[in-house]
N, C-alpha and C positions, 0 to 999 in steps of 0.2 A: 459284973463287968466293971473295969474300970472307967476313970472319965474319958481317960483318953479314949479309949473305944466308942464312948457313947458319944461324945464329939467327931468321932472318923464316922459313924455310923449315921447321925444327925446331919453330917457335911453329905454324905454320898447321897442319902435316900432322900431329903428332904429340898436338897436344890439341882436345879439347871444352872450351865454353862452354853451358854450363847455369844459367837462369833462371827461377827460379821468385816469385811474388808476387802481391801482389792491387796494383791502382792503382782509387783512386775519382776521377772525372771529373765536376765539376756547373759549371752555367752559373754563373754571374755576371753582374753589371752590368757591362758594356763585354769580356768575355771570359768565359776557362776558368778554371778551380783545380782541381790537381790534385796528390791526395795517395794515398798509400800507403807499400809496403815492398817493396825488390825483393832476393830471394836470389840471388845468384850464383856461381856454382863455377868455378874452370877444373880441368880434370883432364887428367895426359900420361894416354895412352888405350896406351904403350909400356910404363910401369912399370905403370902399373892404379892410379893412386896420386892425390890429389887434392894441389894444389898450392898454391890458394888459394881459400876463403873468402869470401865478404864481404856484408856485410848492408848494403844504401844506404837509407837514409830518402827518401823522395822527397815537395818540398812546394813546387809550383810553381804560379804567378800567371802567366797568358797574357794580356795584353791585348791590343784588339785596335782598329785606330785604325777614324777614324770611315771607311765607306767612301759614296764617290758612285757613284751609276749614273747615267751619265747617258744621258737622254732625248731620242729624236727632235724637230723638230719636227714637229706635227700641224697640216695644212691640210685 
């Protein structure tokens, strides 16, 4: 194997990802907005040890273009 495999292989088996947070979702005119804060950890689950960290702001704008349905004709 190469390294790189045994570092893809070492990342997957050996640790957890854990995420914790609130996100708020409200409509808008022509889409979504969406905000909150999302906690994340990785931890090797081998040492018992957390690895990293991180706190993401989360503040997103969804728009959403116009859509058509379109319609049989009716006779």
């Amino acid at each position: 194997m190469s390294i790189v495999d045994d570092f893809i292989e070492n990342l997957v088996e050996r640790n957890v990802i854990q995420l914790n947070g609130t996100l708020n979702v409200s409509l808008v005119d022509g889409g979504v907005k969406v905000k909150g804060t999302l906690l994340s950890a990785v931890s090797d689950q081998k040492k018992n040890k957390t690895i990293l960290n991180v706190n993401i702001p989360v503040d997103a704008d969804v728009k959403i273009g116009q859509v058509v349905i379109p319609l049989p004709n009716i006779k």
